[in-house]
C-alpha positions as CSV (number, residue, x, y, z in Angstrom):
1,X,-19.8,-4.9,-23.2
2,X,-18.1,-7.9,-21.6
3,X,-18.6,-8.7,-17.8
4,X,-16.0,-9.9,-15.8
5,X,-17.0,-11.2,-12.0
6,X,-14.5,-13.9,-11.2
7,X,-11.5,-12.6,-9.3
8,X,-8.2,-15.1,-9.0
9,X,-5.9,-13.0,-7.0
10,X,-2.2,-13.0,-8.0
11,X,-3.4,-15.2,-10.4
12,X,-3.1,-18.1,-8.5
13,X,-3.4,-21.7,-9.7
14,X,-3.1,-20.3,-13.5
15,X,0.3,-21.2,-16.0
16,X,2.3,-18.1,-16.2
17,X,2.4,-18.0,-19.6
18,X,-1.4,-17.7,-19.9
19,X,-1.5,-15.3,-17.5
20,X,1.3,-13.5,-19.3
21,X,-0.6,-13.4,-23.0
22,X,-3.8,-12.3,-21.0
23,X,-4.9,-8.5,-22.2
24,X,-4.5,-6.3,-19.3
25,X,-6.6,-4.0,-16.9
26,X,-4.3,-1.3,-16.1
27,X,-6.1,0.8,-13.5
28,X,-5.0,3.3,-10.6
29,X,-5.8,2.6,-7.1
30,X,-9.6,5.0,-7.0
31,X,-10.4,2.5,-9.6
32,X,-9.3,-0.7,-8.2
33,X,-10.7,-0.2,-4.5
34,X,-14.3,-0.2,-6.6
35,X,-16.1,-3.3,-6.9
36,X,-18.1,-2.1,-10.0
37,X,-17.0,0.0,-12.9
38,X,-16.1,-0.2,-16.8
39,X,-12.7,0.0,-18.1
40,X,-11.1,-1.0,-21.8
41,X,-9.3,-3.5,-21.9
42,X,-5.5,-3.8,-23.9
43,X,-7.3,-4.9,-26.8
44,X,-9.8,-2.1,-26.6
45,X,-13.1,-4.3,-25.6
46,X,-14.9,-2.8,-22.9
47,X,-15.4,-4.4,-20.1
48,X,-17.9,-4.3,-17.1
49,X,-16.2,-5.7,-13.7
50,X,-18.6,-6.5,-11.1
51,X,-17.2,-8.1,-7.8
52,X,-18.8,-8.5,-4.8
53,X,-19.3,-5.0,-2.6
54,X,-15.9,-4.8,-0.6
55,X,-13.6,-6.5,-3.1
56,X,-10.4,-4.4,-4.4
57,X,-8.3,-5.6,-7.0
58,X,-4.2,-5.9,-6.7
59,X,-1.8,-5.6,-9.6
60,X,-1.4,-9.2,-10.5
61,X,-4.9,-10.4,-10.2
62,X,-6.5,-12.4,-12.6
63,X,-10.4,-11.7,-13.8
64,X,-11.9,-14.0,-15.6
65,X,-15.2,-12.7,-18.1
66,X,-18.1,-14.1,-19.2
67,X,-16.8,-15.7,-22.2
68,X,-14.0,-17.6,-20.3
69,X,-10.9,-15.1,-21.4
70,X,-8.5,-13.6,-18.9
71,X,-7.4,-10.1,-18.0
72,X,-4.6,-9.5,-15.8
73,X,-4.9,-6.5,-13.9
74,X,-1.9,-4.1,-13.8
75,X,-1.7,-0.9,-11.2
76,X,-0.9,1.9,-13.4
77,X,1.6,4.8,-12.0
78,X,-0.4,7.4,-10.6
79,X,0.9,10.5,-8.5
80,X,1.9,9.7,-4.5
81,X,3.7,11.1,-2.0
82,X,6.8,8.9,-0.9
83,X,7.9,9.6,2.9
84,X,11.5,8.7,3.5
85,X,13.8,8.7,6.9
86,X,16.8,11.8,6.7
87,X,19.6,9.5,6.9
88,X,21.7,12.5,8.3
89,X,19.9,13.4,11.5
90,X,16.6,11.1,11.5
91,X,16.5,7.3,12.3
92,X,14.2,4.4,11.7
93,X,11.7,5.2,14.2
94,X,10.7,8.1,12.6
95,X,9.0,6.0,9.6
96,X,7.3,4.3,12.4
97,X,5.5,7.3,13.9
98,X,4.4,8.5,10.5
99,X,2.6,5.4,9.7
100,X,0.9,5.9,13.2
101,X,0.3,9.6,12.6
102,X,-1.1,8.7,8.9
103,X,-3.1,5.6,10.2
104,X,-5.1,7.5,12.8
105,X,-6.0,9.8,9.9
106,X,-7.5,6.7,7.7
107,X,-5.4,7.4,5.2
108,X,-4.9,4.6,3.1
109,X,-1.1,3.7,2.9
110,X,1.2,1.9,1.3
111,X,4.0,0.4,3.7
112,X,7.1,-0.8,2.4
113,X,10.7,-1.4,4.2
114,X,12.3,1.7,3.3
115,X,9.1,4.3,2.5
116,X,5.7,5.0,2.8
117,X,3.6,6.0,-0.1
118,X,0.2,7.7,0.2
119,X,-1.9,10.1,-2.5
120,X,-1.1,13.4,-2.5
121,X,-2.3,15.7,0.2
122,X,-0.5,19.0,1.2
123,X,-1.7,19.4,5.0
124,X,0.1,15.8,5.5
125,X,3.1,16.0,3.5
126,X,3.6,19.5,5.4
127,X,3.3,17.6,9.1
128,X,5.4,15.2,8.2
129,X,8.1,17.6,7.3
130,X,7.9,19.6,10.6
131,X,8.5,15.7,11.6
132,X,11.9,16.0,9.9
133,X,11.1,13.6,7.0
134,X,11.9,13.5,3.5
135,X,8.9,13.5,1.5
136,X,8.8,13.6,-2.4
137,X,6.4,13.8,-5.1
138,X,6.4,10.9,-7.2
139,X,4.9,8.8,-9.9
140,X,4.0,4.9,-9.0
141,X,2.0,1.7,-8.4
142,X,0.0,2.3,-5.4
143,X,-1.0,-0.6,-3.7
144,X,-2.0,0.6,0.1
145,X,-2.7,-2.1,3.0
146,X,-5.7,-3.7,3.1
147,X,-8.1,-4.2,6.3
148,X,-6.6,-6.2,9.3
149,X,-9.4,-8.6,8.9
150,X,-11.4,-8.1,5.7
151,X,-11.2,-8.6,2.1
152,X,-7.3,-7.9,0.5
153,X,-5.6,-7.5,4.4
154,X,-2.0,-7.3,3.9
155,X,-0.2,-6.4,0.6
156,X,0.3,-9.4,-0.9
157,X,-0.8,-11.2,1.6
158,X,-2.1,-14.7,0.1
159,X,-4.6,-16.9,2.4
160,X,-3.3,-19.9,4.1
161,X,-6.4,-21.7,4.5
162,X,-6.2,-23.0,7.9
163,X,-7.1,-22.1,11.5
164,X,-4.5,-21.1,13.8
165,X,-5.2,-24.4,16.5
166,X,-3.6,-26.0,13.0
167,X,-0.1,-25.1,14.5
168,X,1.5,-27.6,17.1
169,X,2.3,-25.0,19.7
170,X,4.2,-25.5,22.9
171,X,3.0,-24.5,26.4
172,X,3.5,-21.1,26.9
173,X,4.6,-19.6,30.1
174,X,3.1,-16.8,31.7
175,X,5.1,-13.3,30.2
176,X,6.5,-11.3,33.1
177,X,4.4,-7.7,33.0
178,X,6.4,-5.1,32.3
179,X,5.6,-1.3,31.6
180,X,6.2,-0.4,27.7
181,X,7.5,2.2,26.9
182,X,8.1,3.8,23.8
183,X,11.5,5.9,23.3
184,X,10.6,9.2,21.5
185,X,13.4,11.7,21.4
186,X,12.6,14.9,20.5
187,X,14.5,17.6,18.8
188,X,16.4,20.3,20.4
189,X,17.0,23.9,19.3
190,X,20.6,22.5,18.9
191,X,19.1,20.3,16.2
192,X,21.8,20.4,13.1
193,X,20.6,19.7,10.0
194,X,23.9,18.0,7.7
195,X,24.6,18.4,4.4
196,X,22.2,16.1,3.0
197,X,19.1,16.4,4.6
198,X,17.4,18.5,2.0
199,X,15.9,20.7,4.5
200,X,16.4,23.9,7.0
201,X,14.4,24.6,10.7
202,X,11.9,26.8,8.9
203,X,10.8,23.8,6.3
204,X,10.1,26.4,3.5
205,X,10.6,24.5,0.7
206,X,9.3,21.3,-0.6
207,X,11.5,18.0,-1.0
């Protein structure tokens, strides 16, 4: 067995062809968020990658082993449930509170503009539909967010290396206090679902 305990995220630094002729890693997201496991690699050696406690790998990162080669690591499909807006009755906002709803549950998620993608789980994907979104079964890359302040925060989120007195800032004025409030519109029993929603009031089937 091989051991790999270098990690280059996204590769960075390295020539893209090297990192292109590199054997790959390809691994699903319960494998990646470990910091010590064995895998085979593309050319079938086996490998032992230990990282340091905390560490999860991202597709694109580069690990370099014992003997000096390179393996890029790839985030294989795996099954998730994608959560979409209804673009016939819903609105934007909606993707909004089911990141909320999901984040208080610690579930890890993967935002992107248009969709949210977490690992399967019945109980959720049937809240969110009450919450009249579309949610699908599907097969992808899973790459959720990583903690606000620890190791892999952000997805693809690469480190600037500097402090934030770096910036030249200007003086900032005081901000005039002002209540927030948070427009949540909820549905009626008038609620009309159009032709393309993909769903009825008594949510009995999946999406």
């Amino acid at each position: 067995m091989i051991h790999a305990s270098k990690r280059i995220p996204g590769g960075a630094g390295l020539a893209a062809v090297l990192v292109k002729r590199a054997p790959t890693l390809e691994l699903d997201w319960d494998t990646r968020s470990k910091s010590r496991f064995s895998t085979t690699d593309s050319t079938g050696r086996e490998i032992g990658v230990v990282l340091p406690r905390g560490t999860a790998l991202r597709g694109g990162d580069v690990l370099v082993a014992e003997d000096g080669s390179m393996l890029r690591v790839i985030a294989s499909p795996q099954p998730v449930l994608q959560v979409r807006v209804c673009t016939d009755h819903g609105k934007p906002f909606d993707l909004l509170r089911a990141a909320y709803h999901l984040g208080n549950r610690h579930v890890p998620l993967e935002l992107q503009p248009e969709l949210l993608q977490f690992e399967p789980d019945p109980v959720l994907a049937d809240m969110l539909r009450r919450q009249h979104l579309i949610v699908t079964e599907a097969q992808a890359a899973f790459e959720p967010e990583g903690g606000a302040y620890g190791e892999g925060a952000g997805r693809g989120h690469h480190h600037h290396g500097h402090e934030h007195q770096d910036h030249a800032h200007e003086p900032a004025q005081a901000p005039t206090r002002r209540p927030l409030a948070i427009p949540v519109k909820a549905h009626d029993d008038g609620h009309v679902h159009g032709p393309g929603c993909g769903h009825d009031h008594g949510h009995d089937h999946k999406h």
